[in-house]
C-alpha positions as CSV (number, residue, x, y, z in Angstrom):
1,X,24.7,-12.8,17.2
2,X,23.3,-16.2,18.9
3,X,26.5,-16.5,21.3
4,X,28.1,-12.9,21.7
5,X,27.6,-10.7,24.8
6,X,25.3,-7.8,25.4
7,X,26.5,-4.5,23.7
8,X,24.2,-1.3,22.4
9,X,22.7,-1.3,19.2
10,X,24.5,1.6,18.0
11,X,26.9,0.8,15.0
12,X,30.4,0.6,16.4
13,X,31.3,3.9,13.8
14,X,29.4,6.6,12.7
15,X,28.8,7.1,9.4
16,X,27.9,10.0,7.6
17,X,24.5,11.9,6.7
18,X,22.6,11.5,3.1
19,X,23.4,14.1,2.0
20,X,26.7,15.1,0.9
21,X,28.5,17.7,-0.3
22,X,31.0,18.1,-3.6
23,X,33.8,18.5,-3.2
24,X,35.5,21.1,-6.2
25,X,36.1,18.8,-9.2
26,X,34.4,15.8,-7.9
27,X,31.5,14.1,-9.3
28,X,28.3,14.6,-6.8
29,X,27.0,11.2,-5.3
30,X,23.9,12.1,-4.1
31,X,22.1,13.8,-6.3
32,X,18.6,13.8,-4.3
33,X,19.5,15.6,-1.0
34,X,17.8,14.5,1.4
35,X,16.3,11.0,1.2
36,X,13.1,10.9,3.0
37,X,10.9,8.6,1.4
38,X,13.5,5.9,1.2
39,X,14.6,6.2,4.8
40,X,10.7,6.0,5.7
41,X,10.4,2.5,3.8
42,X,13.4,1.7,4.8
43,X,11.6,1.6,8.2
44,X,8.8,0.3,7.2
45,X,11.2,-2.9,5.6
46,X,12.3,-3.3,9.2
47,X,9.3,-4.3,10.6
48,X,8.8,-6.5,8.3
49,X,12.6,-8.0,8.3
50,X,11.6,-9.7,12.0
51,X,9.2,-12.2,10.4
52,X,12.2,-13.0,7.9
53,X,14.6,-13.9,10.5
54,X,13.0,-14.6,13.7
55,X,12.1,-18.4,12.2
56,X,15.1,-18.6,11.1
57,X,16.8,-17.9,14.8
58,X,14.0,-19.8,16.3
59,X,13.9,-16.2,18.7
60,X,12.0,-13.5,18.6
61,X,14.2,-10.6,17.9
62,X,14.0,-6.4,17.2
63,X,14.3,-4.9,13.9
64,X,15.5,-0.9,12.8
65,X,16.7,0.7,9.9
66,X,19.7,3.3,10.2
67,X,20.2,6.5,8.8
68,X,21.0,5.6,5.1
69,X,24.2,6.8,3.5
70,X,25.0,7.7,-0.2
71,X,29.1,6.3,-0.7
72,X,31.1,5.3,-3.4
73,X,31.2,1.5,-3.9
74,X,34.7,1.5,-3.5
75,X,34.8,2.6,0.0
76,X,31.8,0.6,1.4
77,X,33.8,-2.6,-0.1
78,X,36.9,-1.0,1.6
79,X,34.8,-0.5,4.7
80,X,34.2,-4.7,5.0
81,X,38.3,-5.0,4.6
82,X,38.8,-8.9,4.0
83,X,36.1,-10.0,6.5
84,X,34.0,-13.2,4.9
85,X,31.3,-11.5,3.3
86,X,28.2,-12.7,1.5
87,X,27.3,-10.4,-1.7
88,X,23.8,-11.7,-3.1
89,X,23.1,-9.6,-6.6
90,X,19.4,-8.7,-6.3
91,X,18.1,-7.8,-10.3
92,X,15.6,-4.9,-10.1
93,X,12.8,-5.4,-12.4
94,X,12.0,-3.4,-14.8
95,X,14.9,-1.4,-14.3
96,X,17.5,-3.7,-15.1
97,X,19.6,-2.3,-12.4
98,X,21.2,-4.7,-10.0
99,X,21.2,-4.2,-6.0
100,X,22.9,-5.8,-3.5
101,X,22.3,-7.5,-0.7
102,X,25.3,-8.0,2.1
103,X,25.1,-10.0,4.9
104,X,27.9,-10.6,7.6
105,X,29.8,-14.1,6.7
106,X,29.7,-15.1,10.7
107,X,26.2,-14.8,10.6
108,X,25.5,-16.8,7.6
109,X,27.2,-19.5,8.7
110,X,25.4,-18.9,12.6
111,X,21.9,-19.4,10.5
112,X,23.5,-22.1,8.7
113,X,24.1,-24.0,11.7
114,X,20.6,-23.4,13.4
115,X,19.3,-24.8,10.3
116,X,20.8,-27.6,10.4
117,X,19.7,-28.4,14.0
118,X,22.8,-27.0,16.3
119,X,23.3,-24.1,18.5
120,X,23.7,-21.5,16.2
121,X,28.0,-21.6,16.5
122,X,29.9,-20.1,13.8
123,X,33.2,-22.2,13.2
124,X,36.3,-20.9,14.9
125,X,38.1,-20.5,12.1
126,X,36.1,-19.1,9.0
127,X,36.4,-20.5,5.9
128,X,38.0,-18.8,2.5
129,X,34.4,-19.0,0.9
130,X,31.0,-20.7,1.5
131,X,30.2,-24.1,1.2
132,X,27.1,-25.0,-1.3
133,X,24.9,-25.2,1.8
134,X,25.8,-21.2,2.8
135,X,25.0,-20.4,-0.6
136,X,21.9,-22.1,-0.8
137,X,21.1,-20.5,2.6
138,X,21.8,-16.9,1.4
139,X,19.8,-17.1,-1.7
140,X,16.9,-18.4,0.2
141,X,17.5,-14.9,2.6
142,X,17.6,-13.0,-0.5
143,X,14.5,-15.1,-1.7
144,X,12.2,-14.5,1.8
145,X,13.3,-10.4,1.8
146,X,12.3,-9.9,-1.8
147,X,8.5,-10.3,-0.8
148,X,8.2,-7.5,1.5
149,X,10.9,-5.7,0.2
150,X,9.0,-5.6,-3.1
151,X,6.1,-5.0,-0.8
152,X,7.5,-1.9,1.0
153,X,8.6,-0.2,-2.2
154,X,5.0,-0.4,-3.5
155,X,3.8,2.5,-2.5
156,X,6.4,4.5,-4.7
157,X,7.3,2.2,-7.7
158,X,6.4,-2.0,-8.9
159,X,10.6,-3.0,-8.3
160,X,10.9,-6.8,-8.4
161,X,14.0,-8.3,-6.5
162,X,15.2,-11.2,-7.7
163,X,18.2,-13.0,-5.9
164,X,21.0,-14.4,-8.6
165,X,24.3,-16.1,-7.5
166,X,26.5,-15.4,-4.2
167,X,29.6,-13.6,-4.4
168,X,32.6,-13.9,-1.5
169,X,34.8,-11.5,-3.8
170,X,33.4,-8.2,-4.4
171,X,36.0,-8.0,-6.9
172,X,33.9,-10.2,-8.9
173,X,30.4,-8.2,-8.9
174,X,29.2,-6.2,-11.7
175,X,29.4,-2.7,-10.0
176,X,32.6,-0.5,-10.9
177,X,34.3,0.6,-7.9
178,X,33.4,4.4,-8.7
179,X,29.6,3.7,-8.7
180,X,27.1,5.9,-6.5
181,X,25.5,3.3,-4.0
182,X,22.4,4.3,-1.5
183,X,23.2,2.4,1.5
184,X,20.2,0.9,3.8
185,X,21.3,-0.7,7.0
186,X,19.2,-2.7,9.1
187,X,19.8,-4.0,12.6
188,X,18.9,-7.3,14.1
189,X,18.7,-7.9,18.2
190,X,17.7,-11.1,19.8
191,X,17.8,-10.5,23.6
192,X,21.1,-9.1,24.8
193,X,23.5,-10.3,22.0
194,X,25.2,-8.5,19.9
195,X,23.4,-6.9,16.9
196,X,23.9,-8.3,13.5
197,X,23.8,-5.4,10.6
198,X,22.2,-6.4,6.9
199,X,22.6,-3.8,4.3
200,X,20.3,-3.5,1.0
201,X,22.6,-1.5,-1.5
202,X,20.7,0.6,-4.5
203,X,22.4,2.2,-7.6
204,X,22.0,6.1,-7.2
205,X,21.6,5.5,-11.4
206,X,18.6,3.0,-10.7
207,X,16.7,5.5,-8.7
208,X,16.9,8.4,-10.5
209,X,13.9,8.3,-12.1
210,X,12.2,8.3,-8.6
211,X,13.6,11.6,-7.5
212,X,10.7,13.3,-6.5
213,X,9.0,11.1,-4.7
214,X,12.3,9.7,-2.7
215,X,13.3,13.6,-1.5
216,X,9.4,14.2,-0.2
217,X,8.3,15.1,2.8
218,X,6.3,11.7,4.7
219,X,3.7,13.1,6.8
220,X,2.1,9.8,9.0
221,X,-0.2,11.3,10.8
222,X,-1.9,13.9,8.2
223,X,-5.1,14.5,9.8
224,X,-8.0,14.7,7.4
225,X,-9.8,18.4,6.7
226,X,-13.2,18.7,8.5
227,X,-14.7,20.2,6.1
228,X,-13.9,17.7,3.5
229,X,-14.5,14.5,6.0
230,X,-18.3,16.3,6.6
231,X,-18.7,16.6,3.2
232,X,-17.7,13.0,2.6
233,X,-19.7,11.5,5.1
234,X,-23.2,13.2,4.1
235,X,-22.4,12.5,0.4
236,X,-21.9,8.7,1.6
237,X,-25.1,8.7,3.6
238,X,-27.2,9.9,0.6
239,X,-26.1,7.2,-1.8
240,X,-29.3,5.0,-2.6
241,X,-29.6,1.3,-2.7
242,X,-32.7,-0.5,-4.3
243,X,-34.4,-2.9,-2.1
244,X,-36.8,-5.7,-2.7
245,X,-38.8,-8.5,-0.8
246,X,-38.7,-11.6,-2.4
247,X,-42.2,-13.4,-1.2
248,X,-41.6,-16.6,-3.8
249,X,-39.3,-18.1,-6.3
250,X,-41.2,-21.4,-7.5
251,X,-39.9,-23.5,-9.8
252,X,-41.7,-25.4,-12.8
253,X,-41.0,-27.5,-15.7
254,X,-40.4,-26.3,-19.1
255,X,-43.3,-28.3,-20.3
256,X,-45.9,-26.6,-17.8
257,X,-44.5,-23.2,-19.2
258,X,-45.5,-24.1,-22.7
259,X,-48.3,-25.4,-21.9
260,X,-49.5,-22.4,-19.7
261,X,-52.8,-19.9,-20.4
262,X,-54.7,-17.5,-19.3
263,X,-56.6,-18.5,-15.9
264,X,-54.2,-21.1,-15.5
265,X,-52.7,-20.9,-11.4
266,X,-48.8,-21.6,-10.2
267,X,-48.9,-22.4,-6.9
268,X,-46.1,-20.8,-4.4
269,X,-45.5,-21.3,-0.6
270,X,-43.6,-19.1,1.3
271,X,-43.1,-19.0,5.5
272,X,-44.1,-16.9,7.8
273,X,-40.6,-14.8,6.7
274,X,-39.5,-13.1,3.6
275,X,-36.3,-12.0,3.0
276,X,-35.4,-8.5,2.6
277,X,-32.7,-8.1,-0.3
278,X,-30.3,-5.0,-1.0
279,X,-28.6,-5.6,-4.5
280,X,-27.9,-9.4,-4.1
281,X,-27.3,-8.9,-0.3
282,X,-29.9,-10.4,2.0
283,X,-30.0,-7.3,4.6
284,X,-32.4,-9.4,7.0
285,X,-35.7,-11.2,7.1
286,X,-39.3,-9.7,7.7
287,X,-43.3,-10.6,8.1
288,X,-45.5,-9.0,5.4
289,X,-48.4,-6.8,6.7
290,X,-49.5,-3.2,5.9
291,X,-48.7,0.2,6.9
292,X,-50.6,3.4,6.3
293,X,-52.9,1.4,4.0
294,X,-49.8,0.5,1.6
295,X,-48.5,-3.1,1.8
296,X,-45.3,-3.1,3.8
297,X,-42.2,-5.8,5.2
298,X,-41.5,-5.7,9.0
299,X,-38.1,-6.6,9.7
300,X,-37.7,-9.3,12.2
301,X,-34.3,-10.3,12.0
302,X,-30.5,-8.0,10.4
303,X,-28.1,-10.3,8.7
304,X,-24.3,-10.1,10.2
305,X,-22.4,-8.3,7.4
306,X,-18.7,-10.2,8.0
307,X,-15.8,-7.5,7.4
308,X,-14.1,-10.2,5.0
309,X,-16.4,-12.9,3.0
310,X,-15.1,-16.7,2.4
311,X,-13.2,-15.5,-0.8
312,X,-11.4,-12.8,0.8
């Protein structure tokens, strides 16, 4: 990616659609149809993938999720052949399911070497496996994606990610070769280089229980009825607040209170102000005066209300 010429970001293969058909005798992989939901936070996890990697590169780059693909496991590991491969186990909480995250062995060891302060130059020839220092860099990946992947699954279930220990032989992962994988790609862009593909792998088993909600149609820009917004927004105008003037708040010792009795006299000062209070909220201040023959505040002054307090 840092040192390769330009080229499109199109994958250099096509791969096939969600949704698949049996074949007579075989067992169905997909059984959702079509994915909608997940390929909609699947796009929603590439935005988010650019403030993952773009400190990483020390470069801003662009982010986009291809269309996802249901395979067996077997053919996506025969897809990667015997190129050096990282395959970071993800656990799913509280599914118990495990996911997988794949990233291209080149472009660890690219990140690897910006890290460490170079140009970002994988080694000519590529190692049989990675060093401690490639592992440790893949699990920190794996560690800075679970946040807003967890994040961008929200909306549709609480799934934790938690990165466990780097694989170079797929051959040594839990998941049988015959297993139902959903497969999310994601591209990565700096400039003109060459795009880098990460791919998030989910157990078709681990998602079942989500069916309905992953084969939904995702309408972004539902506009609201206007009836019901009308309806809303005179119900909201007629909610009532109680509000009070606060002309003095003197404070005494406990031994003038017990000693107080009738015609005895506290003395309070207030300025030529008075705050104006809704709830606890000070709405503004005022001058006290009368109106109509009733005893009344004049506001003088509206407090800023702040969209976010200190807390926030």
């Amino acid at each position: 990616m840092v040192n390769a010429g330009a080229t499109s970001d199109r994958r250099t293969r096509d791969r096939q659609p969600a949704a698949h058909a049996a074949g007579l005798g075989a067992t169905k992989l997909n059984p959702f149809g079509d994915l909608h939901t997940l390929q909609h936070l699947s796009a929603r996890l590439a935005r988010s993938l650019r403030g993952v990697f773009e400190p990483l590169l020390r470069r801003e780059v662009r982010a986009w999720a291809e269309p996802l693909v249901v395979q067996r496991f077997g053919d996506y590991r025969a897809e990667r052949a015997d190129a050096l491969t990282a395959w970071l186990p993800m656990t799913m909480s509280p599914q118990g399911a495990t996911g997988l995250c794949v990233l291209d062995g080149v472009f660890v060891l690219e990140l690897l070497d910006l890290f460490f302060g170079g140009t970002g130059a994988a080694p000519v020839t590529l190692p049989a496996e990675f060093s401690p220092a490639a592992e440790a860099m893949v699990t920190k990946i794996g560690a800075t994606i679970a946040g807003p992947l967890r994040a961008a699954w929200e909306p549709l279930a609480r799934i934790d990610f938690t990165p466990t220990r780097v694989e170079v032989n797929a051959a040594m992962l839990a998941a049988d070769a015959d297993d139902a994988m959903i497969v999310t790609r994601f591209g990565l862009a700096a400039g003109e280089d060459k795009p880098v593909f990460i791919d998030l792998l989910y157990p078709v088993t681990a998602l079942k229980p989500h069916a309905p909600t992953l084969t939904g149609k995702v309408l972004d820009k539902a506009e609201a009825d206007p009836a019901w917004r009308t309806s809303l927004t005179r119900a909201a105008m007629n909610v009532r607040f109680p509000i009070r003037s606060v002309l003095a708040e003197p404070v005494v010792p406990l031994s003038m209170l017990m000693t107080l009795k009738p015609g005895d006299v506290i003395p309070i000062h207030f300025g030529p102000e008075v705050p104006v209070m809704v709830g606890s909220d000070c709405l503004g201040k005022g001058t006290v005066g009368t109106s109509n023959g009733h005893a009344a505040v004049r506001l003088t002054s509206i407090a800023r209300f702040d969209d976010e307090g200190p807390d926030a």
